[in-house]
C-alpha positions as CSV (number, residue, x, y, z in Angstrom):
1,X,8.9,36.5,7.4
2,X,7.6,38.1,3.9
3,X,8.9,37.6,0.7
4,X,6.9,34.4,0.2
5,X,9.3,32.7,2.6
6,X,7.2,29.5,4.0
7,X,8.2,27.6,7.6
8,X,9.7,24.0,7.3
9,X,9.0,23.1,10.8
10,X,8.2,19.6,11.1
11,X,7.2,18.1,14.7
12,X,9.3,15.3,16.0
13,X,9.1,13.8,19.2
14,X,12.1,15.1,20.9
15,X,13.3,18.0,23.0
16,X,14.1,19.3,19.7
17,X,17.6,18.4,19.0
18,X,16.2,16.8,15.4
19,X,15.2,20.0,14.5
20,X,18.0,22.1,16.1
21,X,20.6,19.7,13.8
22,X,18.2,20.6,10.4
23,X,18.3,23.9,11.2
24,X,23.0,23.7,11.8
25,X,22.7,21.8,8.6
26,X,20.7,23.9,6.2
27,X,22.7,27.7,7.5
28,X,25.5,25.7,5.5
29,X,26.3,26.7,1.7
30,X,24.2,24.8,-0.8
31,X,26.2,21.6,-2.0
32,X,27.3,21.4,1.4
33,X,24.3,21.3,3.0
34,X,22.7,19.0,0.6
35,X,25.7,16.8,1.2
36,X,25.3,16.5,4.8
37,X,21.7,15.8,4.7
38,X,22.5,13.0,2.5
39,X,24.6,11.4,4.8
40,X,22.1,12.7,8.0
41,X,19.8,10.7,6.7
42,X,21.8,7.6,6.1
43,X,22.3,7.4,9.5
44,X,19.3,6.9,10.8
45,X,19.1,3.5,11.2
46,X,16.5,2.4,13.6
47,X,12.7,2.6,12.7
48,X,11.1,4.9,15.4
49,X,8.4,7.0,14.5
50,X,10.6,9.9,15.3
51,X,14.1,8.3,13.3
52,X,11.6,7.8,10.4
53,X,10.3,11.6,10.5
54,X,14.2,12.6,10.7
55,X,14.9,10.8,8.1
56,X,12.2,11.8,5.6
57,X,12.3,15.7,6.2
58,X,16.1,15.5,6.0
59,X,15.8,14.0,2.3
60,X,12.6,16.3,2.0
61,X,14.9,19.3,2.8
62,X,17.6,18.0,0.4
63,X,15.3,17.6,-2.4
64,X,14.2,21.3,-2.4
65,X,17.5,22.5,-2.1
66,X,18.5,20.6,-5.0
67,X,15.5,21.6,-7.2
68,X,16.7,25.4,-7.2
69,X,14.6,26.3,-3.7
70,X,16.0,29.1,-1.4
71,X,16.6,27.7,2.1
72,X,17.0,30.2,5.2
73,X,17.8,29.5,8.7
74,X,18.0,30.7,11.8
75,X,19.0,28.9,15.2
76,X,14.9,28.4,15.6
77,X,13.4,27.8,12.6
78,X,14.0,26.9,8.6
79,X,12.3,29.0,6.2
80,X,11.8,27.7,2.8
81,X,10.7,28.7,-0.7
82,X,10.8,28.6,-4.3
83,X,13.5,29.7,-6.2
84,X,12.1,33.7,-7.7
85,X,14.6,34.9,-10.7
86,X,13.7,37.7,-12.8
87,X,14.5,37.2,-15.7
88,X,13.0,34.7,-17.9
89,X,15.7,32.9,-19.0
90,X,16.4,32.4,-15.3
91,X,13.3,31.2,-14.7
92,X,13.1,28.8,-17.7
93,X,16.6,27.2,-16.4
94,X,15.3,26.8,-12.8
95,X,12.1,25.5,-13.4
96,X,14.3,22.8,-15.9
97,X,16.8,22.1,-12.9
98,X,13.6,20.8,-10.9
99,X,12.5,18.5,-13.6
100,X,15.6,17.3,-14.1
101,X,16.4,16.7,-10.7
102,X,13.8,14.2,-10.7
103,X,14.4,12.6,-13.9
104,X,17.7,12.0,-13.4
105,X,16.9,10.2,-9.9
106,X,14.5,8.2,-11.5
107,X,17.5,7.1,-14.6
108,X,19.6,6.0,-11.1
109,X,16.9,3.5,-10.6
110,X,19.0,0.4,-11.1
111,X,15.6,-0.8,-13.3
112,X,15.6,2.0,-15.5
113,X,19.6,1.7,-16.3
114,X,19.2,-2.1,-17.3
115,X,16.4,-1.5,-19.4
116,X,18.2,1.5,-21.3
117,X,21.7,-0.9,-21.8
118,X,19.2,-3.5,-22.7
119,X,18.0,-1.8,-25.5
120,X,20.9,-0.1,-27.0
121,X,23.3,-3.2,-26.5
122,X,20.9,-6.1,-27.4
123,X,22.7,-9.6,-26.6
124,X,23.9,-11.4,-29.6
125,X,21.7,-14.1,-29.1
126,X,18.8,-11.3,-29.3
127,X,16.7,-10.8,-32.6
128,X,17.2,-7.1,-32.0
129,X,18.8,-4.3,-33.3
130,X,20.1,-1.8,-31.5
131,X,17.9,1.4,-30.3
132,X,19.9,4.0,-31.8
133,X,19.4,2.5,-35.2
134,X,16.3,4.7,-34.6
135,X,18.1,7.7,-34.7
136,X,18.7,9.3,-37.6
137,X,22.2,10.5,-38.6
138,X,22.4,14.6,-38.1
139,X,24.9,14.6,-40.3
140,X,23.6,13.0,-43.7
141,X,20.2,14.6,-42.8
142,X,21.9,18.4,-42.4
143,X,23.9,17.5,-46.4
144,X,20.5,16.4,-47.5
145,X,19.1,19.5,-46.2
146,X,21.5,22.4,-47.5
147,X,20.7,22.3,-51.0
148,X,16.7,22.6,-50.2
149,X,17.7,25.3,-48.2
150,X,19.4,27.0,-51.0
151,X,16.5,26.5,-53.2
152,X,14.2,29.3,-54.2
153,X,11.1,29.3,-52.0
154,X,8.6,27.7,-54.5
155,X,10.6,24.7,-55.0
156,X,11.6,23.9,-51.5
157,X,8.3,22.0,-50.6
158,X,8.9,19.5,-53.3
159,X,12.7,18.8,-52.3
160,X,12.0,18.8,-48.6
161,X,9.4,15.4,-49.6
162,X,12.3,13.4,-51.1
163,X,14.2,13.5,-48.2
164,X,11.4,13.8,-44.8
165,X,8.1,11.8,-45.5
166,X,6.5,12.4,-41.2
167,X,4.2,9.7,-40.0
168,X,2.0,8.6,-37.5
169,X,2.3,5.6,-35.4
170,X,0.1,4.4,-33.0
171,X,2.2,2.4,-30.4
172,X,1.5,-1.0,-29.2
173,X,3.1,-4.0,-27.8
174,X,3.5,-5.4,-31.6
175,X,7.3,-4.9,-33.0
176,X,8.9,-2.6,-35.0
177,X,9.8,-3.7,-38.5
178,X,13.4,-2.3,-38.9
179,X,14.9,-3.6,-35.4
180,X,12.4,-6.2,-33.7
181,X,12.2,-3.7,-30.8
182,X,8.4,-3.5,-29.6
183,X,7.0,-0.2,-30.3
184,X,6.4,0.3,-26.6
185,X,9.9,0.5,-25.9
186,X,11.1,2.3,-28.2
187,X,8.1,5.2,-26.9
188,X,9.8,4.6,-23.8
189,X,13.4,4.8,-24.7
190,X,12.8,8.0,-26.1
191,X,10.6,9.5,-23.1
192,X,13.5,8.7,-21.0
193,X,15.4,11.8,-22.7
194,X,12.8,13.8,-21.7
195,X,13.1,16.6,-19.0
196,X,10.2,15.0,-16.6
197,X,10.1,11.8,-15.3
198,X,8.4,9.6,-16.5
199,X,5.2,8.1,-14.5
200,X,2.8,6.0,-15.9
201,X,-0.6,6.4,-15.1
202,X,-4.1,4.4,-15.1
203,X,-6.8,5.5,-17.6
204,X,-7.4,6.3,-21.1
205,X,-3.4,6.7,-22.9
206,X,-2.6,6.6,-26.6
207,X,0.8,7.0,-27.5
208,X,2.4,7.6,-30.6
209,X,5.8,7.8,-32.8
210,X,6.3,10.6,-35.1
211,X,8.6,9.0,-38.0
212,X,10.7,9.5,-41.0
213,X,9.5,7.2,-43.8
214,X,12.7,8.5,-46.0
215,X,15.4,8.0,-43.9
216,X,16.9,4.6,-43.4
217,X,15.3,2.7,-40.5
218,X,12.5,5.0,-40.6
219,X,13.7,6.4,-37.3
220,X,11.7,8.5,-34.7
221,X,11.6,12.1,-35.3
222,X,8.9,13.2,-32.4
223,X,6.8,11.3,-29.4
224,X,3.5,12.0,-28.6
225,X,1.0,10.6,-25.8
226,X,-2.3,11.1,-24.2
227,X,-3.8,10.7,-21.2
228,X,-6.7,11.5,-18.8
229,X,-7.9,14.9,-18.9
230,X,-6.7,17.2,-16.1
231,X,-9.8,17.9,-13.7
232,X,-9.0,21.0,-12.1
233,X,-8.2,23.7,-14.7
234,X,-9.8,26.8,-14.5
235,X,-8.7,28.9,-17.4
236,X,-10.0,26.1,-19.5
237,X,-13.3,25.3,-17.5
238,X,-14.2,29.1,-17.6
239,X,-13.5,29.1,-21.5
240,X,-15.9,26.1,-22.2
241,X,-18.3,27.3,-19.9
242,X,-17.7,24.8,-17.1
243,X,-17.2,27.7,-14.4
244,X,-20.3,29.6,-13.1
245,X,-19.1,32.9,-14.0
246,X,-18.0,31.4,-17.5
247,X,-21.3,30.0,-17.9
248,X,-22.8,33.2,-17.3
249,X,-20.8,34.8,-19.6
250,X,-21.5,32.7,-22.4
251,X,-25.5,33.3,-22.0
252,X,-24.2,37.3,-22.2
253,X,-22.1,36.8,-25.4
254,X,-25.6,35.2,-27.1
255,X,-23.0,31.7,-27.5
256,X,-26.0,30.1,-25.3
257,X,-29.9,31.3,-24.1
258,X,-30.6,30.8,-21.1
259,X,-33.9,28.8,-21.7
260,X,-31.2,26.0,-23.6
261,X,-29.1,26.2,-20.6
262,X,-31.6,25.3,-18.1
263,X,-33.3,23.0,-20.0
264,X,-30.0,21.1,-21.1
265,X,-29.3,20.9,-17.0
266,X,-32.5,19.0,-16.2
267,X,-32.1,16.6,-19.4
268,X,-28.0,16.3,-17.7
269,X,-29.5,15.4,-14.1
270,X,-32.2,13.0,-15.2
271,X,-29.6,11.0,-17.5
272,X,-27.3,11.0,-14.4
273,X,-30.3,9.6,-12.1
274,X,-31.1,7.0,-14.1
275,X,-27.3,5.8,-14.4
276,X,-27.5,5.0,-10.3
277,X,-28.2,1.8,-9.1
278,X,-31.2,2.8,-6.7
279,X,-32.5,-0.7,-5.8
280,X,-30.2,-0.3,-2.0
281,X,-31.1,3.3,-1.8
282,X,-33.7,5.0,0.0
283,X,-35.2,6.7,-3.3
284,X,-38.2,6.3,-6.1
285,X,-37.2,4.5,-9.1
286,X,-38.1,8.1,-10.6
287,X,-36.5,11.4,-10.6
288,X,-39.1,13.6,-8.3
289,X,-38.7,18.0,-8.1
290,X,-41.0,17.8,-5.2
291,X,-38.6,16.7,-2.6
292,X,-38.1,19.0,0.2
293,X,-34.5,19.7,1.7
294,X,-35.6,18.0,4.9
295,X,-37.1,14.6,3.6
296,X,-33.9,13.9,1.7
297,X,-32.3,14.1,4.7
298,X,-33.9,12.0,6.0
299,X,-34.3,9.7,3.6
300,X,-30.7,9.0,3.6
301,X,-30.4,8.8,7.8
302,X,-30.0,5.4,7.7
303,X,-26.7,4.9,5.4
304,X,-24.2,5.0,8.0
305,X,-21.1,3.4,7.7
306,X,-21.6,0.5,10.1
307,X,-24.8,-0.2,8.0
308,X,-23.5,0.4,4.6
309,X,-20.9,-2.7,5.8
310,X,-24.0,-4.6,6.5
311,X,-26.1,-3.8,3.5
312,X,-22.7,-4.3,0.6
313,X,-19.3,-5.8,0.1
314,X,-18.5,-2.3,-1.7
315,X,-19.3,0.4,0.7
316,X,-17.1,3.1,-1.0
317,X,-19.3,2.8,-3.7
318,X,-22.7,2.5,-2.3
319,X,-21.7,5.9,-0.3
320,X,-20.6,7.1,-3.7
321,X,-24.3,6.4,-5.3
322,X,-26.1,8.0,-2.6
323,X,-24.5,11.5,-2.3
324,X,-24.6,11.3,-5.8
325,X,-28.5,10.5,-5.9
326,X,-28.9,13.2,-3.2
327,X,-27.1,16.1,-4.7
328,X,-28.9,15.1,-8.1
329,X,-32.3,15.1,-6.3
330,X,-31.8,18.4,-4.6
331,X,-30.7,20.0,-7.6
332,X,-33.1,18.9,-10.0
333,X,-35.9,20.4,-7.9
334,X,-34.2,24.0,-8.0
335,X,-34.0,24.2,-11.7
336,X,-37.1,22.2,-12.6
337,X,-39.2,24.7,-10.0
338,X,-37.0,27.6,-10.7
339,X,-39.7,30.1,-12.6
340,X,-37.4,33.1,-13.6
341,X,-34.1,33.2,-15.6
342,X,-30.8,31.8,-15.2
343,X,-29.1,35.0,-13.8
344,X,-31.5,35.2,-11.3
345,X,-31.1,31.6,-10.1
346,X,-27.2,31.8,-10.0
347,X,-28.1,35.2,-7.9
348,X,-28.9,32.6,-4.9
349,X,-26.7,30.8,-3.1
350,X,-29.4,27.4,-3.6
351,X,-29.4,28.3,-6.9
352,X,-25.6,28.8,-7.6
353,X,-24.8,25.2,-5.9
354,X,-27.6,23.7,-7.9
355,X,-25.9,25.1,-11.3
356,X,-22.4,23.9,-10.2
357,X,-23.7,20.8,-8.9
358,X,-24.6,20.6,-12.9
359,X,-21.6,21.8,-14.4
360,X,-19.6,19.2,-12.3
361,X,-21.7,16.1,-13.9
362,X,-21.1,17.9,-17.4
363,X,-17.6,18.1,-16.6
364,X,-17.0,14.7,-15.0
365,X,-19.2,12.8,-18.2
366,X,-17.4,15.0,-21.1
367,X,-13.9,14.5,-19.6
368,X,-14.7,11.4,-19.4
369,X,-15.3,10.5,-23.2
370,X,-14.5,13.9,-25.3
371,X,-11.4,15.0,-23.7
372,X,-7.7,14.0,-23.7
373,X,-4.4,15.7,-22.2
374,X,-1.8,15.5,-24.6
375,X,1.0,14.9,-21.6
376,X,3.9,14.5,-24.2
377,X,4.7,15.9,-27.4
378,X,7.7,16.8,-29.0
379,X,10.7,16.5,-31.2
380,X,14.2,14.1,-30.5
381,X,17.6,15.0,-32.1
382,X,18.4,15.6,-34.3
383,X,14.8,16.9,-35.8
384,X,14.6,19.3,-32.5
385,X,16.7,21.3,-34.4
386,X,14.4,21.6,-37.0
387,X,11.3,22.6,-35.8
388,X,9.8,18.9,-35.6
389,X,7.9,19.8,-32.2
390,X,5.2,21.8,-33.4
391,X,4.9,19.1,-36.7
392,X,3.9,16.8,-33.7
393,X,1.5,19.5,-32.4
394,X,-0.5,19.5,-35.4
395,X,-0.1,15.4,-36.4
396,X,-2.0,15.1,-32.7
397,X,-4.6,17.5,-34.2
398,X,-4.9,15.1,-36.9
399,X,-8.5,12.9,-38.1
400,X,-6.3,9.7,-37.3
401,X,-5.9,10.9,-33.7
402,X,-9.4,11.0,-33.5
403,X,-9.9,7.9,-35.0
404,X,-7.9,5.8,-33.1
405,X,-9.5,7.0,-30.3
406,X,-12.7,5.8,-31.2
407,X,-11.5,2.7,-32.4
408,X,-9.1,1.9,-28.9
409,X,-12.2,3.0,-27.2
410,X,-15.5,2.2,-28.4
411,X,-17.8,0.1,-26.8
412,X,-15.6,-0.3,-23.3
413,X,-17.2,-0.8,-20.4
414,X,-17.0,1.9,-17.6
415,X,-15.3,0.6,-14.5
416,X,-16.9,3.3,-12.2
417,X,-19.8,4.3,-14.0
418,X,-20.8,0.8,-13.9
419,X,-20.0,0.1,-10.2
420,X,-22.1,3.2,-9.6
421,X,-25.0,1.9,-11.8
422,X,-25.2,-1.9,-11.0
423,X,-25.2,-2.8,-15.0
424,X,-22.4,-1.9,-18.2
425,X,-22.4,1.0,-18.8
426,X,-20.6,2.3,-21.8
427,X,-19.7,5.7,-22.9
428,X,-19.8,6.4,-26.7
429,X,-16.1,8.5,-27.4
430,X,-15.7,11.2,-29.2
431,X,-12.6,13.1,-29.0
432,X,-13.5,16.5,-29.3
433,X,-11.3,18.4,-27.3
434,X,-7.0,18.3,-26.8
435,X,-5.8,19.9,-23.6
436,X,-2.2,20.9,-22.5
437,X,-0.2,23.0,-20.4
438,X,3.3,24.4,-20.8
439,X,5.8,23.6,-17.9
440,X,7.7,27.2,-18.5
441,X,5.3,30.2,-17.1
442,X,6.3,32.4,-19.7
443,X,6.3,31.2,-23.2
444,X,5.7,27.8,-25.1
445,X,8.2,28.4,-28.2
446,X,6.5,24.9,-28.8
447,X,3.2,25.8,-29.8
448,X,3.1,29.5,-30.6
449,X,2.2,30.3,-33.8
450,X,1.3,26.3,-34.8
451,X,-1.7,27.2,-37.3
452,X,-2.8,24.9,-40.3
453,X,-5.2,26.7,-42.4
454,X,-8.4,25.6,-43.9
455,X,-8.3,23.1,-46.3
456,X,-4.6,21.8,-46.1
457,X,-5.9,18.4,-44.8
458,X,-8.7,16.2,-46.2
459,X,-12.1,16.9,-44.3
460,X,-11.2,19.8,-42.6
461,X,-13.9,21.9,-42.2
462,X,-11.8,25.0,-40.0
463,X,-8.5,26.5,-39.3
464,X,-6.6,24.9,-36.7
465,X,-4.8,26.8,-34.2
466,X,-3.0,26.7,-31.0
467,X,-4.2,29.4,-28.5
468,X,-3.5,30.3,-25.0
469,X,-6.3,30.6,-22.8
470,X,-5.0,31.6,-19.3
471,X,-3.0,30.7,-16.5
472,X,-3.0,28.1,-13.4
473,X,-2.1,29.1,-10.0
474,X,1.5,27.3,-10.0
475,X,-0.2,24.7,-7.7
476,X,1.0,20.9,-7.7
477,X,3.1,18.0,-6.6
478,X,7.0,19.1,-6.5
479,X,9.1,16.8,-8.2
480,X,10.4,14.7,-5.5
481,X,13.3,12.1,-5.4
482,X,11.7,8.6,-5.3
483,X,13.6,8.1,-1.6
484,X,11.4,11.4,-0.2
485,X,8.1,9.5,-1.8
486,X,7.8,6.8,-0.7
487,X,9.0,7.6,3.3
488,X,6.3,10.0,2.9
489,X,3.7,7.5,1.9
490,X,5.4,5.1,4.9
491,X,5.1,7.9,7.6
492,X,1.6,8.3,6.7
493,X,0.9,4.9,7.1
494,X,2.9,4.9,10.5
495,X,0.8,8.1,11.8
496,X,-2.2,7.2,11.0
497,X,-2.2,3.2,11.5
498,X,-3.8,2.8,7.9
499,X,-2.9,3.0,4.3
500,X,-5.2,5.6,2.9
501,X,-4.2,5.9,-0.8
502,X,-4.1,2.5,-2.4
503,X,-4.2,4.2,-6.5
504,X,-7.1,1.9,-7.1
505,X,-10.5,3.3,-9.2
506,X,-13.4,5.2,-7.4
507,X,-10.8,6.7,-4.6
508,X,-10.8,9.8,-5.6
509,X,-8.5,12.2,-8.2
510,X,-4.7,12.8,-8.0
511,X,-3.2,9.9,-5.8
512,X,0.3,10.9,-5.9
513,X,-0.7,14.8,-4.9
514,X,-3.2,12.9,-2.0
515,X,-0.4,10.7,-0.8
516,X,2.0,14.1,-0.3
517,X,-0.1,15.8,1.5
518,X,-0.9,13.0,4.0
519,X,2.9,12.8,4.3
520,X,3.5,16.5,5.2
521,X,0.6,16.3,7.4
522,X,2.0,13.8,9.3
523,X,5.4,15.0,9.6
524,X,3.2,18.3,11.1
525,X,4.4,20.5,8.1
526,X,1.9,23.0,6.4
527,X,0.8,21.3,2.7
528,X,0.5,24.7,0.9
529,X,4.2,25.7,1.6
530,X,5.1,22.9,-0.7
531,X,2.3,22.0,-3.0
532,X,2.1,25.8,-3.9
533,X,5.5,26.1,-5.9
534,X,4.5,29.0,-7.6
535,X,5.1,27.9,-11.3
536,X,2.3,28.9,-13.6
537,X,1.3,27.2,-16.5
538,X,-0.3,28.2,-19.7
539,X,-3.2,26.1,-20.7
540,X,-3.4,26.1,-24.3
541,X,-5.9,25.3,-26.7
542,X,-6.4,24.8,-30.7
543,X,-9.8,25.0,-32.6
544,X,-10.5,22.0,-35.4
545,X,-14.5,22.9,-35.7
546,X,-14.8,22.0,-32.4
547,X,-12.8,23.5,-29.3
548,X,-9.7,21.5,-29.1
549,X,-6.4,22.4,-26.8
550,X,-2.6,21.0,-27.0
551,X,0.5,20.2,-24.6
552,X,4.1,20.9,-23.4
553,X,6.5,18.2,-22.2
554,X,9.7,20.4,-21.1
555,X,11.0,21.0,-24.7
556,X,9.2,23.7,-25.3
């Protein structure tokens, strides 16, 4: 079937009356079909293998149909795909309906609904105020508003000072001055009205309130916070040279020679060799070009698993250290022996797996200490009406962004660098690059145009500017209900006999998109039909002297 249509065929272990009942269910009209699966599902009380595989693809079925995707069956099979409107309005509002979906199953959590009552209706035995003392009043802002409004242009800066002073607040678990809430909660409060869900997640975050120092309570005109970098990005790793062919480009355009390329890459693969714990492994103390393919090899023979058991209490990592040792070894001697230039090398297929085993050490030390994702950032009411998003935008672009950074970060210890080296290792920050990327595919009203010239703020040495650089393939987690998730992780389990994804350090990237696909594996669905929802992004990025990017959070 063309048109993008994907088969939802999962395998149960039945003479196919499971499927033959999906298949009645979903010919029905929307709401009626997603009504029916709800209850389907209910019903399934007994804990087979197969009951639990019913059960999760009927709630996986009712969750696409709910986040906008077309369903099609016949009295075979289910055919399945993304919602595809037209125009872009259509597009926006679909795309919005699947966020939503999700973050209003997640405000159902009964969790979620005591902590937003708790907040806004403090006991009277509380020292709080209540939330909504931190937003301001649309009304009395708007009155304060007209006259600047009506003022001629050279006097409307002045007036506009008097009554919206915007400042930064790094949040913390310390409280908020005007109504005892801690600072973390009220971040939270406010994320809730997002359009996504709200996840945390481990790593590097900052968050921050954007507030009104002239209004009464100071209250919260704009959120902002940010997280690990995303890995996988390849309109951005082309631009900063992190992609073969972008690398390649960059040596065309004169932004790099060659001969500073190459020898940068065998400075990059020595620093990396020295930061692996050896004193287990099969190697010289010393990095060494003159080891041959086939001695590696064999040099490395001997770390099987049942040994590796033997030999450490952490096996994941001593596997960790030796591929990385190995890959480092191999592709140190292909540049350090290679005698012509860098074109030539990537013309070879040694040669082109030697360069990217290069770029991803680059990649995986600079997004490590220089890079940060801003994952929210935007304006609440009323100052949404007002353009208060893209003030956000360029607060996060700020020197005080930067140096809070530094200052949260400096001197920690890395958890896997150092597992992977045997000692502390620490890695000096230096923010030196802001990524986003829009959740709409075809504009980010958000961040267009968001420019500060030179010389506006103290220090600045350039212009600062939000540009788009590309866009992603529309490939990612859909936005499931929490009910689908976690019988997805359970099936897994189930299938194989063993939980796989544990969302512990040194496992690997993307836990929640790792878990999925284990789940539609084991309910015998194909992963791409759903992981490949077809919404592209625009990864955007601003310049402050150094490259720098910025972020969309479903207001844009």
């Amino acid at each position: 079937m063309g048109e993008d249509w994907r088969l939802f065929k999962p395998c149960f272990d039945d003479d196919g009356t499971t499927y033959a009942t999906l298949c009645g269910i979903a010919n029905l009209p929307r709401e009626a079909a997603i009504a029916e699966l709800s209850r389907f599902s209910q019903d399934i009380k007994d804990e087979t293998v197969n009951s639990l595989k019913a059960k999760v693809s009927s709630t996986l079925l009712r969750d696409l149909l709910n986040m906008g995707w077309d369903v099609r069956a016949s009295m075979h099979h289910i055919y399945v795909r993304p919602g595809q409107p037209l125009d872009p309005a259509e597009r926006k509002s679909l795309i919005r309906q699947q966020l939503l979906f999700g973050r209003n199953d997640q405000l159902c959590e009964e969790s979620n609904r005591r902590f937003l009552f708790g907040v806004e209706r403090p006991s009277k035995y509380s020292s709080c105020k209540p939330m909504t003392d931190l937003i301001a009043d649309g009304r009395r802002l708007a009155e304060q508003l007209r006259p600047v409004a009506a003022a001629p242009k050279e006097e409307r800066p002045e007036l506009l000072a008097r009554i919206c002073q915007p400042y930064l607040q790094l949040v913390s678990e310390e409280r908020d001055e005007f109504t005892n809430q801690r600072l973390i909660d009220i971040w939270r409060y406010f994320r809730h009205s997002w359009s996504t869900r709200y996840r945390s997640s481990p790593g590097r975050n900052l968050f921050y309130l954007v507030r009104d120092a002239a209004q009464p309570n100071h209250p919260v005109m704009g959120i902002a916070g940010l997280g690990n970098t995303v890995m996988q990005l390849t309109p951005r790793d082309a631009e900063l040279g992190w992609t073969l062919s972008g690398l390649l480009d960059a040596c065309s355009r004169g932004v790099v020679s060659e001969t500073e390329v190459l020898r940068a890459f065998r400075l990059r693969l020595e620093d990396d060799f020295e930061q692996i714990y050896r004193e287990d492994l099969p190697v010289d103390r010393r990095i060494d070009h003159s080891v041959d393919d086939e001695t590696v090899a064999k040099k490395f023979e001997e770390l099987t698993p049942q040994r590796l058991q033997e030999l450490t209490k952490t096996p994941l990592y001593r596997a960790k250290r030796a591929r990385a040792a190995r890959e480092i070894l191999r592709a140190y001697r292909t540049i350090a022996t290679w005698p012509c230039g860098l074109h030539d090398l990537a013309a070879t297929d040694h040669g082109a797996w030697a360069l990217n085993t290069v770029l991803k050490q680059l990649k995986k030390r600079h997004s490590a200490t220089s890079m940060m994702e801003l994952t929210v950032c935007g304006a609440v009411a009323p100052y949404n009406h007002l353009l208060a998003g893209k003030l956000v935008c360029l607060m996060m672009a700020s020197p005080r962004v930067v140096n809070d950074y530094t200052d949260r970060y400096g001197g920690m210890v890395s958890v896997i660098a150092s597992q992977m080296a045997g000692r502390p290792i620490t890695k000096e920050p230096h923010l030196a690059f802001l990524g986003t990327t829009s959740l709409y595919t075809d504009r980010s009203s958000q961040y267009n145009r968001v420019k500060l010239p030179y010389g506006k703020v103290e220090g600045q040495r350039a212009e600062i500017e939000f540009r788009q650089i590309g866009r992603t393939e529309g490939f990612g987690s859909p936005n499931l209900s929490v009910e689908t998730e976690q019988g997805l992780a359970q099936i897994a389990e189930v299938v194989s006999g063993f939980r796989n994804v544990n969302f512990v350090f040194g496992e690997g990237q993307s836990p929640k998109l790792r878990l999925l696909r284990e789940g539609f594996a084991a309910l015998g669905l194909n992963q791409t039909n759903l992981l490949q929802h077809g919404s592209q992004s625009r990864p955007r990025k601003s310049e402050h002297g150094v490259k720098w990017t910025g972020c969309s959070d479903g207001r844009g």
